[in-house]
N, C-alpha and C positions, 0 to 999 in steps of 0.2 A: 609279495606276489607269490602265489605258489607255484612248487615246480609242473614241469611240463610234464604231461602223461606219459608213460614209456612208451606207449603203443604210436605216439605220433612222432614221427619221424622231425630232424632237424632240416634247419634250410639245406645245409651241405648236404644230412642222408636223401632228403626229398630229391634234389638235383642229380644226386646220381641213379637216385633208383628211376624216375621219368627218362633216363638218360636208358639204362636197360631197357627198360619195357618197350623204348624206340629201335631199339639194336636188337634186341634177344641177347646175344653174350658181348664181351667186351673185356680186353685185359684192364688192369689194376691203371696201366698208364694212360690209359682212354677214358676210363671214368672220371679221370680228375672233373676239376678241381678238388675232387674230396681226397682228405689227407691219406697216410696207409690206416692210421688208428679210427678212423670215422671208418673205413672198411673193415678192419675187426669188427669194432661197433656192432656193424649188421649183420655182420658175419652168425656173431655171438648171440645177436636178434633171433638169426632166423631168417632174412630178408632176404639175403642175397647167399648162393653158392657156388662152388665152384663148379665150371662142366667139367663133363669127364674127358678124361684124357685130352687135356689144355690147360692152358696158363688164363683162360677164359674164367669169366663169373657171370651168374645169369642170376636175374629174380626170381624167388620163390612167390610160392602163392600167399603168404605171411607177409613179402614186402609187398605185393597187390593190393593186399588188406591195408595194410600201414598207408599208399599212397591213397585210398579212397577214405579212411576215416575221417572223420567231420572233425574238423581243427574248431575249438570253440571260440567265440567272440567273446572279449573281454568289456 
């Protein structure tokens, strides 16, 4: 099988990034269920940042992108 595209997000990055775009910011401990290292992940994506002056993360326009791209059928 081959690997998944980078651009498309996993079930855990999906769930938290739908989880922001509900909230607008949100600390590390309110995103769960995604581990700390799936938030690196996005971090390092592009996907998600942190706001400013907060312990808060918010979606960029890059994880908007990632949760609307066409996941393809196998």
């Amino acid at each position: 099988m081959p690997a998944r595209a980078r651009h498309l997000p996993t079930t855990s990055e999906r769930e938290a990034l739908q989880r922001l775009r509900a909230s607008g910011e949100m600390t590390l401990k309110a995103i769960g269920p995604a581990s700390h290292r799936t938030i690196l992940k996005m971090i390092a994506k592009g996907w998600i940042e942190r706001a400013s002056e907060s312990l808060a993360y918010r979606i960029t326009p890059d994880g908007e992108a990632a949760l609307r791209a066409k996941i393809p059928v196998r």
